[in-house]
C-alpha positions as CSV (number, residue, x, y, z in Angstrom):
1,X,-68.6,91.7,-29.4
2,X,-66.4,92.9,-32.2
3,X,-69.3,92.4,-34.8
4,X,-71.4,94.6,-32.4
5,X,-69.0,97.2,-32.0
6,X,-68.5,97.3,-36.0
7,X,-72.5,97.6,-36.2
8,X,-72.2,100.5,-33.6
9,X,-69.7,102.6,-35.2
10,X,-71.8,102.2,-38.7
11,X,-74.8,103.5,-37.4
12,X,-73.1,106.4,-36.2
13,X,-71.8,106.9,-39.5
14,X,-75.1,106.7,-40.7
15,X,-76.8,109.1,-38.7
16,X,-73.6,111.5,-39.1
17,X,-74.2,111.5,-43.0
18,X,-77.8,111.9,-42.8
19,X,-77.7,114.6,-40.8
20,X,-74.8,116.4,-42.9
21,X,-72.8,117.3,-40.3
22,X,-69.2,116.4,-41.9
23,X,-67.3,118.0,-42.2
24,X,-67.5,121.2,-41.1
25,X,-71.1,122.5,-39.9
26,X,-73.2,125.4,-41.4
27,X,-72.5,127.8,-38.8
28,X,-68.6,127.6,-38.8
29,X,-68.6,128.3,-42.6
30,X,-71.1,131.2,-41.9
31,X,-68.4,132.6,-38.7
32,X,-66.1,135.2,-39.9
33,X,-62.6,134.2,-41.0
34,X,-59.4,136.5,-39.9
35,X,-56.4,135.1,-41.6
36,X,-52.8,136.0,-40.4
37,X,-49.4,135.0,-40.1
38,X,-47.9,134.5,-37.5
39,X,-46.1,137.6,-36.9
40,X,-49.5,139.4,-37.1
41,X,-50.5,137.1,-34.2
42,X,-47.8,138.6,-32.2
43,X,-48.2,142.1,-33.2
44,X,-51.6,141.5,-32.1
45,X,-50.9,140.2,-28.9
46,X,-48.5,142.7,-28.0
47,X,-51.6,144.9,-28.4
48,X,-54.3,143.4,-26.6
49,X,-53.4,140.6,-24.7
50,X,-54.3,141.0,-20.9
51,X,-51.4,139.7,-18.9
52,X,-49.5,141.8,-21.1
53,X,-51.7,145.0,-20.4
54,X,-51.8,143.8,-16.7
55,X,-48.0,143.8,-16.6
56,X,-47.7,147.7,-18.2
57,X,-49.1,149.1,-15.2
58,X,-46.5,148.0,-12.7
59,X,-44.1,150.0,-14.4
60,X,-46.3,152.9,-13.7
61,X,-46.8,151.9,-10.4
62,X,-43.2,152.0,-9.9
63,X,-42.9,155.7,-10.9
64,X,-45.4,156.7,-8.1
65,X,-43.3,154.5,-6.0
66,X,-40.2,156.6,-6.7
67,X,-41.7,159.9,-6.5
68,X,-43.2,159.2,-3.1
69,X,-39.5,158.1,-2.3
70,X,-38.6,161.8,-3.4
71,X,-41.3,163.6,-1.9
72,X,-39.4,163.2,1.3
73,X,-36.7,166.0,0.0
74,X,-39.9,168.5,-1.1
75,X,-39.6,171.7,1.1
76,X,-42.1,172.1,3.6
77,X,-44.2,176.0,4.1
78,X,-45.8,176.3,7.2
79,X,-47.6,180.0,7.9
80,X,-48.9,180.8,11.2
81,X,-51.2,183.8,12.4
82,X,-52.4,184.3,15.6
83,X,-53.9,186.9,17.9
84,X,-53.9,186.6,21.9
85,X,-55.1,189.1,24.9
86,X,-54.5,187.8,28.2
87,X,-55.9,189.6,31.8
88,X,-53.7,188.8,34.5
89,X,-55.0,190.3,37.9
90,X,-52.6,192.2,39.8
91,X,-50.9,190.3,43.0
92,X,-48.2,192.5,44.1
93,X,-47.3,196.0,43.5
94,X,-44.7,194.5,41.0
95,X,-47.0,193.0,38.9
96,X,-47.2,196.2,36.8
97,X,-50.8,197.0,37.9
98,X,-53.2,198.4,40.3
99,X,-56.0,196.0,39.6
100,X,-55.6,194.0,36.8
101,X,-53.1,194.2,33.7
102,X,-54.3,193.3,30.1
103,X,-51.9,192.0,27.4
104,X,-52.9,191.4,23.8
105,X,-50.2,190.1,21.3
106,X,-50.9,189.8,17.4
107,X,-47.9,187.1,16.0
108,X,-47.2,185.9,12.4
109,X,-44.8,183.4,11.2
110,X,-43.9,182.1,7.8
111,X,-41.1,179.4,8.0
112,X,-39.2,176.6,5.6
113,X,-37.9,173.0,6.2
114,X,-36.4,170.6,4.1
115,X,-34.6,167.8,4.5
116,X,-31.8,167.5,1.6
117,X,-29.9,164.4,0.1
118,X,-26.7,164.5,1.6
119,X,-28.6,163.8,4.9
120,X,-28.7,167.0,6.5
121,X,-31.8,169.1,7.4
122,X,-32.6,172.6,7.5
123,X,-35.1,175.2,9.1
124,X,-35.6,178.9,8.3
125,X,-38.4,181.1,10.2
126,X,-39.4,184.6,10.5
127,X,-41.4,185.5,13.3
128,X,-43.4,189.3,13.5
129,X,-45.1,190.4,16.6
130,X,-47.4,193.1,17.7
131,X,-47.9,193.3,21.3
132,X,-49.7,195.9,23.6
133,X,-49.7,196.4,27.7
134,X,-51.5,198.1,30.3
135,X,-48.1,196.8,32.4
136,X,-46.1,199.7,34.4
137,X,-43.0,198.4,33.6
138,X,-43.1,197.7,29.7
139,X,-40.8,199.8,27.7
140,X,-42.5,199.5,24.1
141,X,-46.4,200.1,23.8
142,X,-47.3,199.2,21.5
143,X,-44.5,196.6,20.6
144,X,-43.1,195.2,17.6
145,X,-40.4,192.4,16.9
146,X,-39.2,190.2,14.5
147,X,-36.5,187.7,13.8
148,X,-35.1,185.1,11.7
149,X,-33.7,182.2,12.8
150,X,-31.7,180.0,10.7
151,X,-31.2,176.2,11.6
152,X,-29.0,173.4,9.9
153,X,-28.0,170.0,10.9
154,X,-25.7,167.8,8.9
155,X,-24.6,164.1,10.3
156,X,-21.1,163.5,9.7
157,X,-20.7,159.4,10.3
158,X,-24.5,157.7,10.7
159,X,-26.7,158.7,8.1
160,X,-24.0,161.1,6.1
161,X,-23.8,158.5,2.7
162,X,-27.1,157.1,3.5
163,X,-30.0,156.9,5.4
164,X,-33.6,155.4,5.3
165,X,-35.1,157.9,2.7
166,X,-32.3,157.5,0.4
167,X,-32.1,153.5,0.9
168,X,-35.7,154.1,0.0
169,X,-35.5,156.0,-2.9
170,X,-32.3,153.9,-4.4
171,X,-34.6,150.4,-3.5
172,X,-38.0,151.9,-5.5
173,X,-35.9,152.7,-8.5
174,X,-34.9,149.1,-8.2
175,X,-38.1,148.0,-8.0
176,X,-38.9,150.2,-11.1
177,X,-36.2,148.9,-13.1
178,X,-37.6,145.5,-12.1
179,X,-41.2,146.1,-13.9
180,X,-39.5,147.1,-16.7
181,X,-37.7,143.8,-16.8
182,X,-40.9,142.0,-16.0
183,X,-42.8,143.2,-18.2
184,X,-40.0,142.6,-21.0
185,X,-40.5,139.1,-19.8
186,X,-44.3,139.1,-20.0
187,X,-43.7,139.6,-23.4
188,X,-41.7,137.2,-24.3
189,X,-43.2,134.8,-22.5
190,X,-46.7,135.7,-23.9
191,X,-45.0,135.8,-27.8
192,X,-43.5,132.2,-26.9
193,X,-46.6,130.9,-26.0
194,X,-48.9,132.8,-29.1
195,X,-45.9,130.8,-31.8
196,X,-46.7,127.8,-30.2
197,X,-50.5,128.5,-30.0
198,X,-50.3,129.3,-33.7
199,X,-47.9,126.2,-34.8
200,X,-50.4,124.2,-32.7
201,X,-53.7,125.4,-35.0
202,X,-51.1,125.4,-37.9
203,X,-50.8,121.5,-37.3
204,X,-54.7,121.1,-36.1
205,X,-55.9,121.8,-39.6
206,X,-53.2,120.3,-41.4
207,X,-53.6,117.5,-39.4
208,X,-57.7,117.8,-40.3
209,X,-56.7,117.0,-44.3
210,X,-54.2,114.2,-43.4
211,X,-57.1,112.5,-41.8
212,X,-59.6,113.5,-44.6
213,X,-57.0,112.5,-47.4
214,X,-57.3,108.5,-45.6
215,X,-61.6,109.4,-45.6
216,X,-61.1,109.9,-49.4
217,X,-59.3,106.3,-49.8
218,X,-61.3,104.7,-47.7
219,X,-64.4,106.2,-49.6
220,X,-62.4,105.1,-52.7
221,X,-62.2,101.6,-51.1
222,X,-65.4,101.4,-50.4
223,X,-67.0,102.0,-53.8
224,X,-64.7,100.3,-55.1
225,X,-65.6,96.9,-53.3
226,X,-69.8,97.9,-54.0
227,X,-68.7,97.8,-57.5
228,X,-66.9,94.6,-57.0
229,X,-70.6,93.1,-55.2
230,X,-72.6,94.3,-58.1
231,X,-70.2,92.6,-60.1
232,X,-70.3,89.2,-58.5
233,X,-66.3,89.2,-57.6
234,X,-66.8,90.2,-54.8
235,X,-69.3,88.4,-51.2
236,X,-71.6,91.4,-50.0
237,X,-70.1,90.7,-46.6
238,X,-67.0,91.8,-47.6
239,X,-68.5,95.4,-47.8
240,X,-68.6,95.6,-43.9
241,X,-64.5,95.8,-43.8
242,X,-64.8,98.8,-46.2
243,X,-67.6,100.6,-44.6
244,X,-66.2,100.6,-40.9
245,X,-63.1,101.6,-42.1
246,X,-65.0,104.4,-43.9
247,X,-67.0,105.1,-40.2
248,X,-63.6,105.1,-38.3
249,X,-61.7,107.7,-40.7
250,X,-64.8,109.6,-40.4
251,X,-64.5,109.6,-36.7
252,X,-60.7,111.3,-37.0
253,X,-62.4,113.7,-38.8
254,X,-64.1,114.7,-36.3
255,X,-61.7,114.5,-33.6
256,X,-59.4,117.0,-35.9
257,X,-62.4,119.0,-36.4
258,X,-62.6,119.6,-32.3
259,X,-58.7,119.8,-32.0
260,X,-59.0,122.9,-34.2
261,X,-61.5,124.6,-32.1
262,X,-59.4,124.0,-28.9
263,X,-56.3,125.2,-30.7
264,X,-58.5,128.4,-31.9
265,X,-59.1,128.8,-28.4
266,X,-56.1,129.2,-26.9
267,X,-54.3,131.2,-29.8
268,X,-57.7,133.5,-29.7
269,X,-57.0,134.4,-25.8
270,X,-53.7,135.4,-26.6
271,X,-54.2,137.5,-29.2
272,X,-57.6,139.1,-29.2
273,X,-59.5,141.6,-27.1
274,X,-62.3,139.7,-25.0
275,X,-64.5,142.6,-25.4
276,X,-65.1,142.3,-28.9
277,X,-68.5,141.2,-30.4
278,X,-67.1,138.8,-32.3
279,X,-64.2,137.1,-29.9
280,X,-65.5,133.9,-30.0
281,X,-67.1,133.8,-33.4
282,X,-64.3,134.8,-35.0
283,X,-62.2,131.8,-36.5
284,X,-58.4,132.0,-37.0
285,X,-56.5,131.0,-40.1
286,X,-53.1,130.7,-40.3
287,X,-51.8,132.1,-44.1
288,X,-48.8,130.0,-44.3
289,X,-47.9,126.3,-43.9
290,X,-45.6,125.4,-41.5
291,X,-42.3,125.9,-42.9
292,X,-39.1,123.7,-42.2
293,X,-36.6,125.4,-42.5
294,X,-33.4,124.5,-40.3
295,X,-31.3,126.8,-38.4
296,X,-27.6,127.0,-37.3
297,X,-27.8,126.3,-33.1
298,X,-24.7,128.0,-32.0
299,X,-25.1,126.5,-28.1
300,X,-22.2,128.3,-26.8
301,X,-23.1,131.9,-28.1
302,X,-26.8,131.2,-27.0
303,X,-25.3,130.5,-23.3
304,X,-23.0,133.5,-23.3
305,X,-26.5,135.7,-24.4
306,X,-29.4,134.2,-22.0
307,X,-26.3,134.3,-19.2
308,X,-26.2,138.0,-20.1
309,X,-29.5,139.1,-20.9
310,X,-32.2,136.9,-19.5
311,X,-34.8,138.6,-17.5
312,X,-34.8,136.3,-14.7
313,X,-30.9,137.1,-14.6
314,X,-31.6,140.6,-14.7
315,X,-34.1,140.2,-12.0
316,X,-31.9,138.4,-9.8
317,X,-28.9,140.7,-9.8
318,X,-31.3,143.8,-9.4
319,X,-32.5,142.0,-6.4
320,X,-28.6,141.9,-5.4
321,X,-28.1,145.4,-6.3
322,X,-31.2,145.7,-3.9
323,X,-29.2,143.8,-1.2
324,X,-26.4,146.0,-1.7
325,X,-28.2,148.9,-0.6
326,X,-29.3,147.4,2.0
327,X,-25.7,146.1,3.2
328,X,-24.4,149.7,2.6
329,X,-27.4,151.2,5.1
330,X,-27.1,149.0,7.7
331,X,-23.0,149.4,7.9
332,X,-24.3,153.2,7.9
333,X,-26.4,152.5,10.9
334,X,-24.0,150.6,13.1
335,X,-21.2,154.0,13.2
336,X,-21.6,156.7,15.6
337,X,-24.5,158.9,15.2
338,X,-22.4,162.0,15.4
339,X,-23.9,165.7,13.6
340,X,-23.1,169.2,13.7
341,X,-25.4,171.7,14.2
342,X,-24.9,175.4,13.1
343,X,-27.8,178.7,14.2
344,X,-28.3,181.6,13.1
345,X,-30.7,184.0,14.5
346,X,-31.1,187.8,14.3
347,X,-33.5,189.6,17.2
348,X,-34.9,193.5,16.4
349,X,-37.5,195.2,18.2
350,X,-39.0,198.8,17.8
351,X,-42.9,200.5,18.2
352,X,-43.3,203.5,20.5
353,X,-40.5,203.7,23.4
354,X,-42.2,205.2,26.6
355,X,-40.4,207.4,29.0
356,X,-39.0,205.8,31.8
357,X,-41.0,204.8,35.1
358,X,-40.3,207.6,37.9
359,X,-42.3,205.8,40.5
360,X,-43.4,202.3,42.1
361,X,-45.6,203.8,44.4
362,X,-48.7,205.1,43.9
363,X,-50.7,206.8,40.8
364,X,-48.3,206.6,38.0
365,X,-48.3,209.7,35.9
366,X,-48.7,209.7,32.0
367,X,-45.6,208.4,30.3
368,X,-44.7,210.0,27.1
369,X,-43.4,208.6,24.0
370,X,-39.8,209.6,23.7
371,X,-39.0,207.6,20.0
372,X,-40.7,205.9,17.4
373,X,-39.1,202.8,15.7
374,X,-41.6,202.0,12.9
375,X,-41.9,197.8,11.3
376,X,-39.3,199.4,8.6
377,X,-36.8,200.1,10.8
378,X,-37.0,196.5,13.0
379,X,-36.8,194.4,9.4
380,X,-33.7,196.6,8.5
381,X,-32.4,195.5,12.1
382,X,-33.1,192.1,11.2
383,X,-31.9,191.8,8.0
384,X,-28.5,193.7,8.6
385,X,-28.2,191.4,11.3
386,X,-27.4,194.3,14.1
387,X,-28.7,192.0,17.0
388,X,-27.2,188.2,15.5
389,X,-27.0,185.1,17.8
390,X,-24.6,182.5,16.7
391,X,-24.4,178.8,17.5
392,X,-22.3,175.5,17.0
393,X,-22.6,172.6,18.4
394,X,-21.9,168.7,18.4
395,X,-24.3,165.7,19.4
396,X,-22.8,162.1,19.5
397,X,-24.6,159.2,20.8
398,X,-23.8,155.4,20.9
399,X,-25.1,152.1,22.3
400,X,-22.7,150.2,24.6
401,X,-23.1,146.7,23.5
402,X,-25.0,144.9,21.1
403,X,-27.5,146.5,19.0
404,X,-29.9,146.0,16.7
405,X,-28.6,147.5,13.8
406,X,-25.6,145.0,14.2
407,X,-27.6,142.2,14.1
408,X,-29.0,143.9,11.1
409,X,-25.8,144.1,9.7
410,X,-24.9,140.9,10.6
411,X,-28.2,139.3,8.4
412,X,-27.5,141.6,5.4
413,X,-24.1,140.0,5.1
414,X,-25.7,136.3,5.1
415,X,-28.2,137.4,2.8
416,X,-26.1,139.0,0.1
417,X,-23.7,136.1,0.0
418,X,-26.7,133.6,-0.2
419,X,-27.9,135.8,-3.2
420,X,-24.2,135.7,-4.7
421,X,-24.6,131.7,-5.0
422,X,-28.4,131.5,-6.0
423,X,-27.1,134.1,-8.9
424,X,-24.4,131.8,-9.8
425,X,-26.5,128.5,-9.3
426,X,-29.3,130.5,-11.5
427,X,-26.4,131.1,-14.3
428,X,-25.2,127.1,-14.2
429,X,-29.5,126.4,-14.4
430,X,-29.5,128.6,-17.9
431,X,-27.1,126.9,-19.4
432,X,-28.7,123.6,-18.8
433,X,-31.9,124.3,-19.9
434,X,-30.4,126.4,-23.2
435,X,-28.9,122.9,-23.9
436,X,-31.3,121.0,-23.6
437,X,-33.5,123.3,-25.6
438,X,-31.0,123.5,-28.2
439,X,-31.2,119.4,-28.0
440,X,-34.8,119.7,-28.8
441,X,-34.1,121.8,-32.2
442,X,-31.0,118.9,-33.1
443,X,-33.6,116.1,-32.1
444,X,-37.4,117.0,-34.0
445,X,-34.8,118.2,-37.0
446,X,-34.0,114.6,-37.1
447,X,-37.7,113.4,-36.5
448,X,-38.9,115.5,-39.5
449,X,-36.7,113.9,-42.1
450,X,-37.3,110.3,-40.5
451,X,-41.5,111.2,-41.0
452,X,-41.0,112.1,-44.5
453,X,-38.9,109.0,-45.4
454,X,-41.5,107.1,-43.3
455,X,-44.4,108.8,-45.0
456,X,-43.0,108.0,-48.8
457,X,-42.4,104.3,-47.3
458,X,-45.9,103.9,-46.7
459,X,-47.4,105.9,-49.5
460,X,-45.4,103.2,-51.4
461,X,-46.7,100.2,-49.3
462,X,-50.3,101.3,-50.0
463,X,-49.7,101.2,-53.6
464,X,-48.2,98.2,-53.4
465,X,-50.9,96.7,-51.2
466,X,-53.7,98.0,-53.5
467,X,-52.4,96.9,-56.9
468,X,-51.6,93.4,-54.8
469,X,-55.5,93.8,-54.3
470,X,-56.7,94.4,-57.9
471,X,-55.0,91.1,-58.8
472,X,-56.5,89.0,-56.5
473,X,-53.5,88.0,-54.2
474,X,-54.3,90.3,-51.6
475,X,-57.1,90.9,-49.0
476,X,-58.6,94.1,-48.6
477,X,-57.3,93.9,-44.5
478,X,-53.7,94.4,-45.8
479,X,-55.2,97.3,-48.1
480,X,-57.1,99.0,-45.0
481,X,-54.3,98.4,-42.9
482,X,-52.0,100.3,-45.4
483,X,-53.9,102.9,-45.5
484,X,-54.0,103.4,-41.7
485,X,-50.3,103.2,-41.7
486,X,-50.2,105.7,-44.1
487,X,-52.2,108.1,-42.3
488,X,-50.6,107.6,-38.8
489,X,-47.5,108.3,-40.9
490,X,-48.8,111.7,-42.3
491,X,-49.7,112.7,-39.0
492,X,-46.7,111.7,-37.4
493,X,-44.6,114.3,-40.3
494,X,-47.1,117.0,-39.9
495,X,-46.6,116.6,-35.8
496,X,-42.3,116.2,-36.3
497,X,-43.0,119.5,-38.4
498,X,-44.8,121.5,-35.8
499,X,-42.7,119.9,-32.8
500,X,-39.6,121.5,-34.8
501,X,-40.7,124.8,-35.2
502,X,-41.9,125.0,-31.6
503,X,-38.9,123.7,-30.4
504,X,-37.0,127.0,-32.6
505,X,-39.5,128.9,-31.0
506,X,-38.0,127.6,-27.6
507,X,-35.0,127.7,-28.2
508,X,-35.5,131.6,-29.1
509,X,-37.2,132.2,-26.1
510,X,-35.0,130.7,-23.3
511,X,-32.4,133.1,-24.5
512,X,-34.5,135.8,-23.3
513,X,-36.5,134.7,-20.7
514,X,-37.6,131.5,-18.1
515,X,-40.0,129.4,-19.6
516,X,-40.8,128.0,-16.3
517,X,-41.4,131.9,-14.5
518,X,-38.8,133.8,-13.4
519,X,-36.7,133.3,-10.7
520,X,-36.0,136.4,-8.2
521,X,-33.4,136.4,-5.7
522,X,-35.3,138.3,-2.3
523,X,-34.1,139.9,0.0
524,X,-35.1,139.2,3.8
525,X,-33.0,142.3,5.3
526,X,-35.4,144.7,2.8
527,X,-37.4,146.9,5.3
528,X,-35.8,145.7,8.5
529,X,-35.2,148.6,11.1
């Protein structure tokens, strides 16, 4: 079964050379090439990458949100005009009329409201009216009036710090401030994962010539043992050792080969803009090595600063502040609803005055005009207040009982002390995890200088084993099992190299942000009645 296997893997190595497909294909040397480093990749990514542009608009989102909010203190204009003629028939000799009597009135009104942000609301209307009469009794034909009235309300206990607009309005710039910090968290979540993404192609291609660095030896080996058979010191089935290794190294080669593409993959959706010609043609190379270079991990500095300044902390105590508002409205709402009401209004009427009535009975007579008080003269009435009206008053109302905005009250409490210990339990969680994360630096530090002793170890071994080989005391399966060690060791550096730098990258991040999403303290009482 083993001999079979062997035969297998050789005549796909065969058919892999014949064909000329290792080890990289005519069309990915003919794709375009964009090399950058890996701050480019971010840069780049900041630009174009879609959960990133996804994220910008809730910010935007949030200022219609708080505009809305204050549209609810925008003064309000209302005009009227209207014309009305009414026939009344006559039903009694006091009706005004013989037969019938015909009124016609012609009113306009132009007023203001607004409701203002210490809770109180206002009105202000003027009112003009031109009326005529075929009544007996009417004093003015034709008529004309005006008046401005003057209304303003102000609630002095329920309502007077804070009602439901301005809860509103204080809980949408919350949530504003909240896309900010969201989207601050998109991004450095997104330039988390586009490091790793780049480390991770970083290590795909380095890991590509660590495997074809043990094809070249095992090439080496190989035509090294056909000289051997042509020689004579050397059995021809000794070859098929040499030439499966050969098949098996070539096999890496192409397993790096696809780990590449995947890793282009995911560093390409990060980074570039789906709608270009080229997205997927386009193949990413990163301009420098990965470096090793170790940092300082202060763990007690990096606590006090992701305790501080992480977005999901942020979040969380913007949801509390969001609570708060909420605690303050509903201990608003459970006090008296007391409010004092001040109005003004001023009355003026003029047109031509008649001359009084001298009969009820019978055929009345002409009547003359004995004044004339013109539209000028009623708005100088008006406005000089000659005719004012004046009034004060107080409502007050209150449930007997229980009522809902107690057991409002009552929630928002709970809630806000459940959101002070999921803040604090949130603070004790960041510390753990910038631990650990710092652990990670400490620990793949350590791995990469145990690789490289471990790769020089077996670089030694295989020139041990091979110059073993040359003098006859050694078999070529210590020679090929050398060189596997060797290259499992290479790997295992490049790997310890990336791990490190990813871990750096982590640690980095977690100051700034949850690398597992972020956690939000929510409020249930938010939008309760």
């Amino acid at each position: 079964m083993r001999h079979s296997k062997k035969c297998a893997v050789l005549a796909l190595a065969a058919a892999m050379l014949a064909g000329g497909v290792l080890p990289v294909s005519a069309q990915d040397q003919a794709a375009p090439v964009r090399t950058l480093t890996v701050d480019e990749a971010v840069r780049l990514a900041v630009e174009q990458n879609l959960g990133i542009q996804i994220e910008r608009i809730n910010p935007q989102i949030g200022d219609v949100a708080v505009a809305q909010a204050r549209s609810y203190w925008v003064p309000t204009v209302s005009t009227t005009l209207q014309n009305n003629s009414q026939n009344t028939p006559s039903s009694s000799f006091l009706s005004g009329g013989q037969a019938k009597i015909t009124d016609t009135r012609f009113t306009s009104q132009f007023g203001v409201s607004q409701l203002l942000p210490t809770g109180a609301s206002y009105s202000l209307a003027w009112n003009s009216a031109r009326s005529t009469s075929t009544n007996l009794f009417t004093n003015f034909d034709p008529l004309l009036s005006s008046n401005v009235a003057f209304n303003i309300t102000q609630p002095l206990l329920r309502g007077r710090t804070i009602d439901s607009y301005r809860q509103q309005l204080q809980t949408s710039r919350k949530d504003r401030e909240a896309a900010d910090v969201s989207l601050r968290s998109t991004v450095a979540v997104t330039t988390r994962n586009v490091k790793n993404a780049y480390w991770d192609l970083a290590y795909a291609r380095e890991n590509l010539q660590a495997v074809q660095k043990s094809l070249d030896l095992a090439k080496r080996a190989l035509a090294d043992n056909e000289k051997r058979v042509q020689i004579g010191t050397m059995a021809p089935i000794d070859i098929v050792e040499a030439q499966s290794e050969v098949a098996r190294n070539e096999e890496s080669v192409i397993v790096a080969e696809a780990a590449i593409k995947q890793a282009e993959d995911r560093l390409r959706a990060l980074i570039l803009n789906p709608s270009s010609p080229d997205f997927w043609t386009t193949s990413l190379q990163p301009s420098e090595p990965m470096p090793f270079q170790p940092v300082t991990v202060d763990v007690d500095s990096a606590i006090r600063r992701a305790v501080a300044s992480r977005t999901d902390v942020q979040l969380a105590k913007n949801s509390l502040e969001k609570s708060d508002i909420n605690l303050k409205y509903f201990r608003s709402q459970v006090l008296p609803d007391i409010s004092a009401t001040v109005a003004y209004q001023s009355n003026a009427v003029g047109g031509s005055q008649l001359s009084p009535l001298t009969s009820f009975t019978g055929p009345a007579g002409p009547r003359s005009i004995v004044a004339q008080r013109g539209y000028g003269t009623v708005l100088g009435d008006v406005f000089s207040s000659a005719y004012p009206t004046w009034t004060f008053g107080v409502t007050m109302s209150y449930p007997i009982g229980g009522s809902t905005q107690d057991t409002n009250l009552a929630r928002a409490k709970l809630q806000y002390s459940q959101a002070e210990a999921q803040l604090k339990n949130l603070e004790m969680q960041i510390g753990t995890q910038v631990r650990d994360a710092a652990r990670q630096v400490v620990t793949n530090a350590k791995r990469v200088d145990s690789a490289r002793a471990a790769r020089d170890l077996a670089e030694q071994r295989l020139a041990a084993e091979e110059k073993k080989f040359a003098a006859g005391i050694q078999t070529t399966f210590f020679v090929f099992q050398a060189q596997r060690d060797l290259a499992q060791a290479r790997t295992n550096e490049i790997k310890a190299i990336a791990d490190y730098n990813k871990s750096v990258v982590d640690f980095e991040a977690i100051q700034d942000t949850s690398l597992s999403g972020n956690v939000v303290i929510t409020s249930a009482a938010q939008g309760t009645r």
